[in-house]
C-alpha positions in Angstrom: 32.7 102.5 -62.2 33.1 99.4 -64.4 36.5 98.0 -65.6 35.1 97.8 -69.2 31.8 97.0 -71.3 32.4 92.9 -70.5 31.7 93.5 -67.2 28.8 95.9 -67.2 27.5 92.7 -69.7 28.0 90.1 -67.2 26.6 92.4 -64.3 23.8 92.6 -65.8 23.0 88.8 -66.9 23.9 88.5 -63.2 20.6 90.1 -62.4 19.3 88.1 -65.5 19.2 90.8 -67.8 21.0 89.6 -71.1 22.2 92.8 -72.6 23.8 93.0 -76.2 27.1 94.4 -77.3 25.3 97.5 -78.1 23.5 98.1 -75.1 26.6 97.2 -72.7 28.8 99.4 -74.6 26.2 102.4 -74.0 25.4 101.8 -70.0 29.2 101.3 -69.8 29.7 105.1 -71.5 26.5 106.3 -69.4 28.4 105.0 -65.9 31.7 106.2 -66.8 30.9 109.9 -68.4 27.7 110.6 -66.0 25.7 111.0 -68.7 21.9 109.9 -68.9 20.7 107.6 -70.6 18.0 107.3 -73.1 16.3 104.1 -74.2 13.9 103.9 -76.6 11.5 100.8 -78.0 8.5 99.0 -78.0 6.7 98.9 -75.2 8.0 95.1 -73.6 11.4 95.2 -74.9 12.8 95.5 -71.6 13.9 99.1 -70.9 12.5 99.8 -67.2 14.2 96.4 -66.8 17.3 97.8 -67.7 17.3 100.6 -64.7 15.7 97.9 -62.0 19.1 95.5 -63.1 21.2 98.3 -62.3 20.1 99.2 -58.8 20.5 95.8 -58.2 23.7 95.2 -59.5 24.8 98.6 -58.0 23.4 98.5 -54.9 21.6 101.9 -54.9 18.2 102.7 -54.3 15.5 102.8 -57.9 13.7 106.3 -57.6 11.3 106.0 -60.4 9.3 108.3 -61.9 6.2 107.1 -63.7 5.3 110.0 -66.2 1.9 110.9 -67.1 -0.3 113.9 -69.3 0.0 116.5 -66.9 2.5 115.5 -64.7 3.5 118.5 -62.1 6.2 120.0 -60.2 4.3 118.4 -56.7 4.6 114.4 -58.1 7.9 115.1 -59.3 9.6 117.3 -58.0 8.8 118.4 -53.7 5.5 119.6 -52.3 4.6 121.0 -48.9 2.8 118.9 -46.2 -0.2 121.5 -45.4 -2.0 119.4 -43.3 0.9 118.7 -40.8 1.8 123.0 -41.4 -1.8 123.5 -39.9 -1.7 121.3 -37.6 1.7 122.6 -36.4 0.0 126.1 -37.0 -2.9 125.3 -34.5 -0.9 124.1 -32.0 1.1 127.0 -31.7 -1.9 129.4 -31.5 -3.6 126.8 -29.1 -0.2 127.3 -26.9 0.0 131.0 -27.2 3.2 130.7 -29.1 4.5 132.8 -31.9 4.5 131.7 -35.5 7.8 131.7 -37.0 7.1 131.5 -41.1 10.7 129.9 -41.8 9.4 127.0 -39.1 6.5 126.2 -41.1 8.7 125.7 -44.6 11.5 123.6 -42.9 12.9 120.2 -43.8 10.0 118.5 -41.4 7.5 119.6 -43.6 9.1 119.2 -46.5 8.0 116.0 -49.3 10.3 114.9 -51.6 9.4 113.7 -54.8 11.5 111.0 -56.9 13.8 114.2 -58.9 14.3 115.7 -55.4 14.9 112.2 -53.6 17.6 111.7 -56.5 19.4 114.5 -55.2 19.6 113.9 -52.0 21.7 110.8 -51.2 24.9 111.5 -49.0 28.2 111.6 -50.7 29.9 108.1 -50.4 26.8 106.2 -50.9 25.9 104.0 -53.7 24.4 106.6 -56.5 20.6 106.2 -56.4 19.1 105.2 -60.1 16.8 107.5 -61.6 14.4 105.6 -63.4 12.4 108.5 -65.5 10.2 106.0 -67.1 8.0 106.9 -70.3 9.2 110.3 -70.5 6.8 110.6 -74.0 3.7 110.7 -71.9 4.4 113.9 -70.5 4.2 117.2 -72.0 6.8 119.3 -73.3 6.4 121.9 -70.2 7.6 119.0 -68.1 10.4 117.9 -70.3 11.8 121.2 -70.1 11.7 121.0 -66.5 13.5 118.0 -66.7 15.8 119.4 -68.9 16.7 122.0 -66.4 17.2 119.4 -63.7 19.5 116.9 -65.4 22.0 119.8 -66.6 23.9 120.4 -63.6 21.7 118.1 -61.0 20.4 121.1 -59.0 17.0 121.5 -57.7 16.0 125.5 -55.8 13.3 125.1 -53.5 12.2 129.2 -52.7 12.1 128.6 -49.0 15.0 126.3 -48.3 17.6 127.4 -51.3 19.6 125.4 -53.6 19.8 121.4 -53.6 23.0 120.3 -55.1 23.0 116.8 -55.6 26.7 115.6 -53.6 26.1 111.9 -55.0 24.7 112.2 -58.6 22.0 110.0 -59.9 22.6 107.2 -62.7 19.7 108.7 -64.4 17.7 106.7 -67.4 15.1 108.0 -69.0 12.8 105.4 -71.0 10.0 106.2 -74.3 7.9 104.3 -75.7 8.4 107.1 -78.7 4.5 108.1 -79.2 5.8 111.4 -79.9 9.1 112.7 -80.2 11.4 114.0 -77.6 13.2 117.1 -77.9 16.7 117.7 -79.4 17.5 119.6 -76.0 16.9 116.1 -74.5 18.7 114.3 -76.5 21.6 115.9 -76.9 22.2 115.4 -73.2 21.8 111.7 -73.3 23.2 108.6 -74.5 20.9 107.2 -76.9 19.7 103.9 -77.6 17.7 101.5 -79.6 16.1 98.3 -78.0 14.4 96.7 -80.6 12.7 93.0 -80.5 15.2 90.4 -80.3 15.7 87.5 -83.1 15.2 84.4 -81.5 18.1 82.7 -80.6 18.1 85.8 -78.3 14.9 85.5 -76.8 15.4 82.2 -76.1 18.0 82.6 -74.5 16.1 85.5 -72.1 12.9 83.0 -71.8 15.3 80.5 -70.5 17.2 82.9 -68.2 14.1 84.9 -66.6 11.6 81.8 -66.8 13.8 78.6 -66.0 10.7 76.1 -65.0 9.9 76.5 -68.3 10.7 72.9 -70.4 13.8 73.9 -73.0 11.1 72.9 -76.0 8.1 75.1 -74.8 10.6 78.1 -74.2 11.9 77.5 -78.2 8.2 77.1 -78.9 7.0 80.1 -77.8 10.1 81.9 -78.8 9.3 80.9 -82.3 5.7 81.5 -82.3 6.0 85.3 -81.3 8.5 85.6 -84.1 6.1 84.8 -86.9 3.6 86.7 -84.8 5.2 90.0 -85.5 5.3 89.2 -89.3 1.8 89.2 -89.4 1.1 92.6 -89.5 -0.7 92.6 -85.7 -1.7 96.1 -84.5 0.7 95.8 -81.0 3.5 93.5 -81.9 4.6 91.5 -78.4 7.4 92.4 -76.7 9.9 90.0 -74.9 7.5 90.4 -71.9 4.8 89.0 -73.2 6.6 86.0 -74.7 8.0 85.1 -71.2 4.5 85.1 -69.8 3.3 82.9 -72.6 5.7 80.6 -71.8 4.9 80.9 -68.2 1.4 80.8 -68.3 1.7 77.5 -70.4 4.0 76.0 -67.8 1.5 77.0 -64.9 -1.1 75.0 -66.7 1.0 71.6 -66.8 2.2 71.6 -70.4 5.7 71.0 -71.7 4.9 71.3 -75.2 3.0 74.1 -77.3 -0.1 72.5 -79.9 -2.9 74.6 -81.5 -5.1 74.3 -78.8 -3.2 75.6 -76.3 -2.1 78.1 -78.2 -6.3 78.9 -78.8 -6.6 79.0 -75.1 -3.8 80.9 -73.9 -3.7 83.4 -76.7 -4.8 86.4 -74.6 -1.3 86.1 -72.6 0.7 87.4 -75.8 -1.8 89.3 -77.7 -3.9 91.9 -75.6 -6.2 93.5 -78.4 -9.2 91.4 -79.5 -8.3 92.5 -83.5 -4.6 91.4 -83.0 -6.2 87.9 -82.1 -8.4 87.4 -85.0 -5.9 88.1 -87.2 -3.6 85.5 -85.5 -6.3 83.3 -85.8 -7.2 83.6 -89.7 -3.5 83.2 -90.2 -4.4 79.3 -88.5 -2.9 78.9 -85.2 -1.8 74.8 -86.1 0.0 76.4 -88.7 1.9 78.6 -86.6 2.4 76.1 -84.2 3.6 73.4 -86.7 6.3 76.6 -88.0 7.3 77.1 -84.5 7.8 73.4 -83.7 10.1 72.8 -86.7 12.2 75.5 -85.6 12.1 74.7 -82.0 13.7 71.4 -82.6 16.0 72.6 -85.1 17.5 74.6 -82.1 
């Protein structure tokens, strides 16, 4: 466990992952009480990055679980290998041996899925990270299941009995909030907030996660997705998008951001043709001009 939010803060820019106050103070509280935590945002802000800094910081092993409509217990939870059971099954007949039932639904046969994988790490080894990642895409019948999982980190398989996890997951559950999540939920979680960053701030994250990138495109582009999201554009961009702005820009040879460019390159931060055409009637040299002064102010 950590000595204190500082160093859960510099842990993570160690894996360059520049957390705030806020969101220190929060994985700090989610290490120390074993709570999970919940993070919630626009898509891009940087949640998943958030459990993929921790396994590397912590040393234990991401199990993530991608969520989906109509995600089952077989993808998340365990499922049966049939076609090794029958082949198991034929052999036996083929050998004139009798078939034991309790053989055929043994650990051999048994696949685990990321929740049952999360419970299953040996005591005294680095707690795995559950990444439960855009929880809001499933439906509430899976949530619940979920919810039932997470309260005391116990999983009953019929055939096999309990699984009680002996080295409890760091679990974080992420949302992109297209609907809302349950009260159950929440109230078993940490919450929190990731919202776009101002720019000083996502500068400061081009500069860490994209370092080839020249100090005045980096400011640049920061800039320029700033007044981007003012505009009123259907999917603002998220911090992810800005870095591979400023990345694609760099692959093509340039150090410095002009209208044209920005005309040529424009699909790297905006992916829907409307959001585009409204960037565009707003006049990209303008934009660019807006972004420059402020680059160089920084």
């Amino acid at each position: 466990r950590p000595a204190g939010v500082e160093e859960v803060r510099a842990a993570l820019e160690a894996q360059r992952y520049l957390a705030d106050e806020g969101l220190a103070t929060v994985v700090y509280l989610a290490l120390t009480m074993g709570r999970p935590l919940l993070l919630e945002g626009e898509p891009g802000v940087g949640k998943t990055e958030v459990a993929k800094a921790l396994a590397a910081w912590t040393g234990g092993e991401l199990i993530r679980l991608q969520c989906y409509e109509g995600i089952d217990v077989a993808q998340a939870l365990y499922e049966w290998d049939y076609a090794r059971q029958l082949i198991h099954l034929r052999a036996l007949e083929a050998s004139n041996q009798e078939v034991v039932e309790d053989e055929l639904y043994s650990e051999r046969f048994l696949v685990r899925r990321p929740l049952l994988r999360a419970l299953s790490s040996p005591l005294g080894s680095p707690a795995p990270i559950l990444l439960v990642d855009e929880l809001d895409r499933a439906d509430d019948d899976f949530e619940a299941l979920l919810l039932e999982v997470l309260g005391d980190f116990t999983i009953t398989v019929p055939e096999l009995g309990a699984v009680v996890a002996q080295e409890p997951p760091v679990v974080v559950i992420t949302s992109n909030r297209t609907r809302d999540l349950h009260d159950a939920l929440k109230r078993r979680c940490l919450y929190h907030w990731i919202g776009h960053p101002g720019f000083d701030r996502e500068l400061a994250i081009v500069r860490l996660r994209a370092p080839e990138v020249s100090p005045l495109l980096a400011a640049q582009v920061a800039a320029a997705v700033e007044e981007i999201r003012t505009l009123g554009v259907y999917k603002q961009p998220g911090v992810a998008e800005t870095i591979e702005w400023a990345t694609a820009l760099t692959a093509l040879g340039c150090d410095e951001l002009d209208g044209a460019l920005a005309e040529r390159t424009l699909g790297a931060v905006l992916k829907h043709r409307e959001d585009q055409e409204r960037v565009r009637a707003h006049g990209l040299d303008a934009l660019v001009a807006a972004a420059t002064a402020t680059a160089r102010d920084a």
